[in-house]
N, C-alpha and C positions, 0 to 999 in steps of 0.2 A: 492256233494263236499261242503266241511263244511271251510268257510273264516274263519283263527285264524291271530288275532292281536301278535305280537312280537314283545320286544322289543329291541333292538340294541345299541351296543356302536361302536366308530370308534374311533384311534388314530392313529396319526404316529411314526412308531418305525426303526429309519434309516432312511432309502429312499422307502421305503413303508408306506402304509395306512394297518393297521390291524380291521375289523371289526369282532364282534363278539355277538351272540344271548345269551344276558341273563338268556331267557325261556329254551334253550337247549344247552350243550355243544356241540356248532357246532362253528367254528370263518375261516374267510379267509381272504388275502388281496390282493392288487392290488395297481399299480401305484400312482393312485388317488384314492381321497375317490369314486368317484363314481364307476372306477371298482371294489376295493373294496366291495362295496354292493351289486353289481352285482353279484359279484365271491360268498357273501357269501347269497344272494339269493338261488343261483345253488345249492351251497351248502346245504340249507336247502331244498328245494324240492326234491335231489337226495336222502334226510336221512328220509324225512317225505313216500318218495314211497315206503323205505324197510322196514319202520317201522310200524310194525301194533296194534294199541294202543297203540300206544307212547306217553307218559308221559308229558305232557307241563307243565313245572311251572310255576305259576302265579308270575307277577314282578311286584309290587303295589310300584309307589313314588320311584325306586333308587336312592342312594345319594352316592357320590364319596367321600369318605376320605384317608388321607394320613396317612399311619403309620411310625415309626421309630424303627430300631433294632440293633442292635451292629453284624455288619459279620465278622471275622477274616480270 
């Protein structure tokens, strides 16, 4: 069994906590950040068992920026 580092964002959107893996398009949420993590732990070990050589991208330094756009 090969230990991979990920890394994770959490926010809250509503009345949830959404967490989601960077490395892979995996994300869940839960009440609190912690189930939250929880849920998208699960998450990712239920995706990593079906996956066989599955793709991890590296996430070196992320940085959060805000953009702005005109919606009508």
């Amino acid at each position: 069994m090969k230990k991979i580092q990920l890394k994770n964002i959490i926010w809250k959107e509503g009345e949830y906590y959404v967490a989601q893996c960077l490395n892979v398009d995996i994300s869940s949420f839960g009440d609190n950040k912690k189930d939250a993590l929880n849920n998208l732990n699960e998450a990712l070990e239920l995706y990593f068992e079906d996956e066989k050589g599955s793709s991890i991208a590296e996430v070196k330094n992320p940085e959060l920026f805000t953009s702005s756009l005109n919606h009508v």
